[in-house]
C-alpha positions in Angstrom: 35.0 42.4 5.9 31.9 44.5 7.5 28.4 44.2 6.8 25.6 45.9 6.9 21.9 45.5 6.4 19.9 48.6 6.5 16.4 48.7 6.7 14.6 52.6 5.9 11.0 52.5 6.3 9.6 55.7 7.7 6.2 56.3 8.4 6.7 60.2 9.1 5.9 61.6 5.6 2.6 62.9 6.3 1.6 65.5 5.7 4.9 65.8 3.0 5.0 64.2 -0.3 6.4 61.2 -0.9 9.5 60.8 -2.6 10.0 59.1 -6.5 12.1 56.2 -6.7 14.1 58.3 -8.9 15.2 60.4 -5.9 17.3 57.2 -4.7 20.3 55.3 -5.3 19.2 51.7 -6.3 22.6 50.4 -7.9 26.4 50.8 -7.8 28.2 52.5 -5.2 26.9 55.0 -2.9 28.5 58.8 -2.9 30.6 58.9 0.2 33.3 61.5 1.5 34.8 59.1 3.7 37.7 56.5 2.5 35.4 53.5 2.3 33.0 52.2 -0.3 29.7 51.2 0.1 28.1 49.1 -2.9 24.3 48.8 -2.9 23.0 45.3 -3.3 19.4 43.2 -3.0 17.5 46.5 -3.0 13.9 46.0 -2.8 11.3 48.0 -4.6 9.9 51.9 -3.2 6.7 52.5 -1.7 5.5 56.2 -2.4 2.5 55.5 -0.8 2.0 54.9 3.3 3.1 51.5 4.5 4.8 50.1 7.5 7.5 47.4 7.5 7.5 44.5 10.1 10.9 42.7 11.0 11.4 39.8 12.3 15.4 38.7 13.3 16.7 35.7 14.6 20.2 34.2 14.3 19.5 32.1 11.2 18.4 35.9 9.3 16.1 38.8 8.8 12.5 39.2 7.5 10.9 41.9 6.2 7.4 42.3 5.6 6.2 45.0 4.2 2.1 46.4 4.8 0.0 49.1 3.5 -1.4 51.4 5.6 -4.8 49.7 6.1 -2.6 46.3 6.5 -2.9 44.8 3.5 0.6 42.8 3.0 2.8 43.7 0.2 5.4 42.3 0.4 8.2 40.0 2.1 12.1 40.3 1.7 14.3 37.6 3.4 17.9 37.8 4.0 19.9 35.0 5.4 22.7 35.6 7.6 
């Protein structure tokens, strides 16, 4: 079986709007046209507000920290491999 971790954190919404967590698939299956299936799972929260995300990989797993724009931390996620 494949896996995949994505990561979206973009810091290029300036000077647009940014999006509502209701604009985004948080649960179930994603639409796809292709024949495979992708089912969302351990989705963390959305940040309408300007942030950056900081990750840190090793063999062992993944860490994402997540940081306002002034630096305050928000956040961490960690995903074990």
């Amino acid at each position: 079986m494949l896996s995949f971790l994505p990561i979206i954190s973009s810091a290029f919404f300036w000077p647009y709007n940014h999006p509502k967590a209701s604009k985004f698939h948080l649960a179930g299956q994603l639409p796809c046209s292709g024949p495979r299936d992708y089912t969302l799972a351990n989705v963390g929260p959305i940040d309408a507000t300007d942030n950056f995300t900081r990750l840190r990989v090793d063999l062992n797993g993944m860490k994402a920290e997540v940081y306002a724009r002034e630096g305050e931390h928000l956040r961490t996620r960690v995903h074990s491999f």
